[in-house]
N, C-alpha and C positions, 0 to 999 in steps of 0.2 A: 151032389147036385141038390138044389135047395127049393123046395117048391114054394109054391102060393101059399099063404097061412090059410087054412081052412076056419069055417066060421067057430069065431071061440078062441080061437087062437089069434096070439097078435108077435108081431115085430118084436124082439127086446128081451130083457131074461126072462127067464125061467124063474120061478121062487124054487127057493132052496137050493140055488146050483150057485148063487152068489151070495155074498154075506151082505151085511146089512149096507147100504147106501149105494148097492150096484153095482160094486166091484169085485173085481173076485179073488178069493181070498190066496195070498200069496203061500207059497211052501219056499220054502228054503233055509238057508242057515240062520234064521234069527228066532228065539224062542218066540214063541207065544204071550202076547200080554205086553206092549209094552214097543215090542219091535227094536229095540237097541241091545247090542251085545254087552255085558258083565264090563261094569268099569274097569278098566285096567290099577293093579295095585300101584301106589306113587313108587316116582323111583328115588333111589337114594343117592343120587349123586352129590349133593351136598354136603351125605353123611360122613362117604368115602374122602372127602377132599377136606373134612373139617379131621377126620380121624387122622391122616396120610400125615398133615401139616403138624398136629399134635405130637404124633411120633418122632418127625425130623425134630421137633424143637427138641424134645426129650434128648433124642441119640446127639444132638450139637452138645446139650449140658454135661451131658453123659464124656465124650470125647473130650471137651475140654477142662472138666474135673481131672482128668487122670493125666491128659495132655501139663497142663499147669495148674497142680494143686493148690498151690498159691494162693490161688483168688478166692477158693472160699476161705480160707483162715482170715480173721482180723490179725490185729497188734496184740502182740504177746504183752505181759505184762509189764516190761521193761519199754513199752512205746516203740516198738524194733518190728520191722516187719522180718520172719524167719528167711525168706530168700535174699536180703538185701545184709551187705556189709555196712556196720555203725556206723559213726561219723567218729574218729579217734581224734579230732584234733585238728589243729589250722597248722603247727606245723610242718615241714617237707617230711620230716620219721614219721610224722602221723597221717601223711597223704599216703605215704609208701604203705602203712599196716592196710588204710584200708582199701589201697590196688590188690595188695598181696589178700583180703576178704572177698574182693570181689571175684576176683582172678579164681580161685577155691571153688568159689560160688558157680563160678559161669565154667565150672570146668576144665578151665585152659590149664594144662601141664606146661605147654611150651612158653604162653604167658608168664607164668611163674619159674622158671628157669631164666629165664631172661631179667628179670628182676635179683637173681643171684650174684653175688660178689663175685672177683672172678677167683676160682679156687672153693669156691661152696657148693659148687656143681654135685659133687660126693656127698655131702652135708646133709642134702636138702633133697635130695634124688628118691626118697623112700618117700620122704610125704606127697611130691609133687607128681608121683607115679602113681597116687590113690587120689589125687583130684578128682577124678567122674562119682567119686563116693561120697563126698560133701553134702551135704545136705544144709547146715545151718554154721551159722560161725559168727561169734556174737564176743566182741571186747568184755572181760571180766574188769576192768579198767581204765582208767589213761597208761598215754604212751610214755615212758620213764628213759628221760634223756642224761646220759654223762660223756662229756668228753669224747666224742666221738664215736660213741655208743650209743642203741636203746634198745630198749626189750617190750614187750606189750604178750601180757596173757590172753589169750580168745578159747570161750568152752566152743567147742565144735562137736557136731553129731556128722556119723558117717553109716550109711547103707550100702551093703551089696547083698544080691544073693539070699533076700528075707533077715538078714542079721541087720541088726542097729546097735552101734557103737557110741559111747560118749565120753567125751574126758577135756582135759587144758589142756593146750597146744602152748608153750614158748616160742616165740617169733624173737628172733636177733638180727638186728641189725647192724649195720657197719657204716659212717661216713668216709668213702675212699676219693679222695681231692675233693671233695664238695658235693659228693654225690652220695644220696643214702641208697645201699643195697642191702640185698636179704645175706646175712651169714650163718643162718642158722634155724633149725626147727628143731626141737624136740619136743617130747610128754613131758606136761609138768610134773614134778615132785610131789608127792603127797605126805 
């Protein structure tokens, strides 16, 4: 219960039970001085989404380096790009050498049996069975036509297994009724 103020006494604070301006002084969570809590540190989400994007582009170059090697090699010295079969020529022997470069190339076995005379099936069946091993295969040459004949040298490199192979390849061909096919592979002579 709150009496009369007695003389001397009046309505209103007290000194020193309130801080300066009449109010009174607050307790709670916020320091002293100041009254705002401790800035918050920035956050770094920018950092994370500049860093995250970095990486994929890395791991994309990353994958398709080993994906298709290819692309970082230039032109070898000869103006030849290593995965692509030469250009042998305008005529049909010389379109067939360079089916039978690509065909290597792109690792088709069954492509290159199909390009076989009929009867070179046997002939041909040891090189055409190391296709996925190709790696480059590049004309030492033009295509050399006689009489229903041609032959064409191509150096070719072959990989399995960490081993790298290199050597001439002989390619024989046969014109049977107007049609040129493969009759032949072997290692060139030295």
């Amino acid at each position: 219960m709150t009496y009369p103020p007695q003389p001397g006494q009046s309505y209103g604070p007290r000194p020193g039970a309130y801080g300066q301006g009449g109010y009174p002084q607050q307790q709670g969570p916020f320091p002293p001085g100041g009254g705002y809590p401790p800035p918050r540190p920035p956050k770094k989400t920018g950092l994370w989404i500049g860093l995250t994007a970095g990486v994929l582009v890395v791991v994309a170059f990353l994958v398709t380096a080993f994906a298709a090697p290819g692309f970082l090699l230039g032109d070898d010295e000869n103006g030849t790009v290593a995965d692509r079969a030469p250009d042998a020529g305008d005529s049909p022997a010389a379109n067939l050498v360079d089916e039978i470069g690509r065909r290597f190339l792109a690792h088709d076995e069954n492509g290159l049996n199909q390009l076989a005379c009929s009867g070179a099936e046997v002939a041909i069946e040891g090189y055409t069975r190391e296709a996925e091993m190709y790696q480059a295969f590049t004309l030492n040459g033009p295509v050399q036509e006689t009489a229903g004949t041609a032959t064409a040298t191509a150096h070719v490199v072959l990989e399995a297994e960490g081993r790298r192979v290199e050597g001439d390849l002989v390619i024989s061909l046969a014109d049977e009724n107007g049609s040129w096919c493969l009759k032949d592979l072997e290692e060139a002579r030295k």
